[in-house]
N, C-alpha and C positions, 0 to 999 in steps of 0.2 A: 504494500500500500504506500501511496507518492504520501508523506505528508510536508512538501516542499512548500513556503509559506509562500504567496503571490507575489508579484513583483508590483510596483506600483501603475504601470502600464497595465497590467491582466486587471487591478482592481480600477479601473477610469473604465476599460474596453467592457468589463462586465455591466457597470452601472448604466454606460451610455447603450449599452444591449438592451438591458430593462427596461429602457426608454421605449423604447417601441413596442417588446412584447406586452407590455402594459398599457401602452397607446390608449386604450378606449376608458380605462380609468379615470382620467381625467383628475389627474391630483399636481395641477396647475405647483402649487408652492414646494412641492416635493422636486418637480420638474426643473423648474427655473436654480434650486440647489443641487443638483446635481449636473445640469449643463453649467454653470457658475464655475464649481468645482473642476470640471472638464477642462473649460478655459484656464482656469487658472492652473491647472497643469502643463497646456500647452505652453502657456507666459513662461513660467517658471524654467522651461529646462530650452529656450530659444539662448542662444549661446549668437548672440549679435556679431562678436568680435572675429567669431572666425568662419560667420553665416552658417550654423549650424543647429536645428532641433534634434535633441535628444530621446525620441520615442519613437514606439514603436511606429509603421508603417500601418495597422489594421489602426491604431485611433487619428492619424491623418485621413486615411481614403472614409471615416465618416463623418469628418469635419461637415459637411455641405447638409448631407441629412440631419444634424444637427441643428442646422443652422436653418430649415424649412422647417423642422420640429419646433424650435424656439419661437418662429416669428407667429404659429399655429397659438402656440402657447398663449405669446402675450397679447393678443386679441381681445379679452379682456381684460387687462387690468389698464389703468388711464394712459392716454393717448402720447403723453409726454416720453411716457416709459420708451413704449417700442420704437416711438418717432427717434429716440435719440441712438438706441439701438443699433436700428437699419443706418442709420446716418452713418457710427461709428464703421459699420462692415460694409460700407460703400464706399467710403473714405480711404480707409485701409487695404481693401484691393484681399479682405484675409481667403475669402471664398476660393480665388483664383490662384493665391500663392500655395494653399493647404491641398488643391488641385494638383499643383504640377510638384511639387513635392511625395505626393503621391503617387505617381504614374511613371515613376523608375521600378523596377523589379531588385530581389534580392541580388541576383546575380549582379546585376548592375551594379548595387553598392559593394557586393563586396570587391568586383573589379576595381572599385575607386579607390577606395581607402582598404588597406588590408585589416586593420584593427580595428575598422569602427562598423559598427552592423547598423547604425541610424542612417538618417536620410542627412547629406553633404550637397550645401549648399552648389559649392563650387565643381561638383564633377553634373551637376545638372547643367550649368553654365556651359562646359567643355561637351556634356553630351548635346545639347542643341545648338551649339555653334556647327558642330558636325555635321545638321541636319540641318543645316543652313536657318535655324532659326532663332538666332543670338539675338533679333530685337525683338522677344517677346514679354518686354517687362519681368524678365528675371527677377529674383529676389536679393539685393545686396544689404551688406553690413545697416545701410541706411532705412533700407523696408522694412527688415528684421528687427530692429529698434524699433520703429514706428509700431510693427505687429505685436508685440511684446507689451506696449502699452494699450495697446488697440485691446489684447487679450484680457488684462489687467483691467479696464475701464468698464468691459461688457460686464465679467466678472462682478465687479463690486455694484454694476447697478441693478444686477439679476439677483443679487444677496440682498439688496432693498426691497426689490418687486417680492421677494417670496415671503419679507414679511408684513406686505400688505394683507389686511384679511378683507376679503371679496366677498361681497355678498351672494347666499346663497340660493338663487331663486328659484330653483328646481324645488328644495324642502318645505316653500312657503307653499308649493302649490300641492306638494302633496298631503298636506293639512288639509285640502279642502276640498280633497276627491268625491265627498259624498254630494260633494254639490257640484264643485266643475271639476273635471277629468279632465286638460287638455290630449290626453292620446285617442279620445272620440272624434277632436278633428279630423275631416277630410285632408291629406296632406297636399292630397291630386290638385283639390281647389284652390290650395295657397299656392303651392307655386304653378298653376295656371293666371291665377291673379298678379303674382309678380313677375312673370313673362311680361305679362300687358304693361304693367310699370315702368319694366324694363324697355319696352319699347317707347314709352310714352319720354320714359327722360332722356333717352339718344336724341330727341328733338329739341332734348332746353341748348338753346347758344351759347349760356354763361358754363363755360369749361369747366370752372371753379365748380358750380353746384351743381353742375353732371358729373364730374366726379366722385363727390362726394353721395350722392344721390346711388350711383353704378356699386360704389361700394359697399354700402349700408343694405343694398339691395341681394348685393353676393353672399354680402354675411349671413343672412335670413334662408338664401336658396340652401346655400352650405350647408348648414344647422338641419335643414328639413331633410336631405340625405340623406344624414347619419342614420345607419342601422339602430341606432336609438337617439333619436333626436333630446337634447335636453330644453323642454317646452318652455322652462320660466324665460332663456336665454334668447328668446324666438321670440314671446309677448316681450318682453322690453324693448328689444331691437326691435319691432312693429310698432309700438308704440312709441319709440323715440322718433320713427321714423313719420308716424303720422305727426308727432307732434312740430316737426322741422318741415313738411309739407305744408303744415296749417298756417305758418309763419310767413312761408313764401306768400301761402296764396293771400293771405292780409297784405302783402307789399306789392302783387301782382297777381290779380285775379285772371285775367285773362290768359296767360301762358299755364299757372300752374292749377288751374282747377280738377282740368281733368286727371292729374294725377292725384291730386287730395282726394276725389270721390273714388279711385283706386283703392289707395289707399286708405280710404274708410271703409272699404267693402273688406278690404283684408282683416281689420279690427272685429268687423262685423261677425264675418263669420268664425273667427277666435274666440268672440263672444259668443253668442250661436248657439256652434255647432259644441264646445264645450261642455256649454250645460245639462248636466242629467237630467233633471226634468225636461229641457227639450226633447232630448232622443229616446227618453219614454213615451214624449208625447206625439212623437215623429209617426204619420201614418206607413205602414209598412210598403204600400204604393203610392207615395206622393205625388200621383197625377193631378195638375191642377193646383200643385203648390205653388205660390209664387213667390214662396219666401224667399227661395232661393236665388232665383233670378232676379229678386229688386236688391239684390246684393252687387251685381255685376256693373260694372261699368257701363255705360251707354256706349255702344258701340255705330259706328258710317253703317247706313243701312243701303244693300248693294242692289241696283238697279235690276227692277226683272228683264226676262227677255224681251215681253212685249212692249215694257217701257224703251229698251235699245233699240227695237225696231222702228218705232215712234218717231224718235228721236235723226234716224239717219235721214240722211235729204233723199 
């Protein structure tokens, strides 16, 4: 029996492993401390002087899935957080250096350096110059200092985000399942509804709040995907979202109406379709209901045939 204690590399690669086969957990603060910890490993053993990280090859090549993991993560916690985040790793170029530090093979390193089994900076240098690719923003003394701190910054801001406590709106609603159930939503109808949304804000001009409007919108599709949607995260973001449409449309009624009554249909049937007593009292063939459809948006109504024959000279 091995009982060889782990090396500090096998204990980063195990934890940042757990990251994902635990993925659907959803333990946000548990997350952010242990990607924190990741980075500040990588910080830690960047040997600037002589362009050199000290670990293993398996915790470089999941630098990236990390980093699509983290940015999932911090979706919610406030907007400061992530915005300064992404900033840091766009700035620092880390995505693309922890790339090509990666994409040398063992044999490679150990052709380079005979003693050293990590990744060297300078025989990647030698290796792409070969390949005629020496201006691909390599990594020098100068970048590696910069990642170092780059690594270091994320670090300490992700040890802050974990110990924000976030409100948990999944727990509130499961208090109050004898009366609304969000999982008796239709999911079909919500995101049929924010299709139309989504089409409706690709026509706003102001860039800015079609932006903003596109995203807020992706968040809500996303959420309804999940093989278990978490519902309280859905009604806040619908309602945050009607309440920043409701705003526009007081500043400008005529451009933004029609997606407010979108968007109040979406609320609507959140409301709705939610409540137990409704879907008790739901007839089992709703012919002639029209509850549903005074939900929908008012949609162009499409010329018949006999009116386009009418119509041609």
């Amino acid at each position: 029996m091995n009982d060889r204690e782990m090396t500090a590399d096998e204990k980063q690669l195990m934890y940042v492993n757990l990251l994902f086969s635990q993925y659907a957990e959803q333990d946000s603060a548990r997350d952010l401390r242990i990607i924190s910890e990741y980075f500040e490993h990588l910080g830690d053993h960047i040997n600037y002087r002589v362009s050199s990280i000290d670990v293993s090859n398996a915790l470089l090549t999941r630098f990236e899935s990390v980093c699509l993991l983290l940015r999932d993560r911090l979706r919610v916690y406030p907007e400061t957080v992530h915005v300064q985040v992404e900033q840091i790793l766009k700035d620092s170029g880390l995505e693309r250096m922890f790339a090509i530090m990666a994409a040398l093979s063992a044999e490679d390193l150990k052709r380079s350096v005979r003693n050293e089994s990590h990744v060297v900076i300078a025989f990647i240098r030698e290796f792409l110059r070969a390949t005629e690719n020496a201006d691909m923003g390599l990594p020098t003394r100068k970048s590696m200092f910069e990642a170092k701190i780059a690594l270091s910054r994320i670090a300490q801001i992700l040890r802050y985000a974990s110990s924000i406590e976030l409100m948990d709106y999944d727990s509130t609603t499961e208090d109050l399942k004898d009366h609304y159930d969000p999982s008796l939503v239709n999911k079909a109808k919500i995101v049929a509804l924010l299709n139309v949304l989504r089409v409706q804000a690709n026509d706003v001009h102001d860039v800015a709040v079609r932006g903003r409007l596109l995203e807020k919108i992706d968040r809500i599709d996303e959420e309804l995907r999940r093989p278990k949607p978490r519902w309280g995260k859905i009604i806040a973001a619908a309602f945050v979202l009607f309440g920043f449409l409701a705003d526009l449309k007081t500043l400008n009624p005529t451009v933004y109406d029609s997606l407010y009554r979108t968007a109040h249909a979406i609320i609507n049937v959140l409301h709705v379709e939610g409540s137990v007593e409704h879907q008790r009292q739901k007839p089992l063939l709703p012919i002639g209901d029209e509850t549903h459809t005074a939900i929908l948006p008012s949609m162009p109504k499409l010329p018949s045939m006999e009116e386009e024959t009418d119509t041609q000279p």
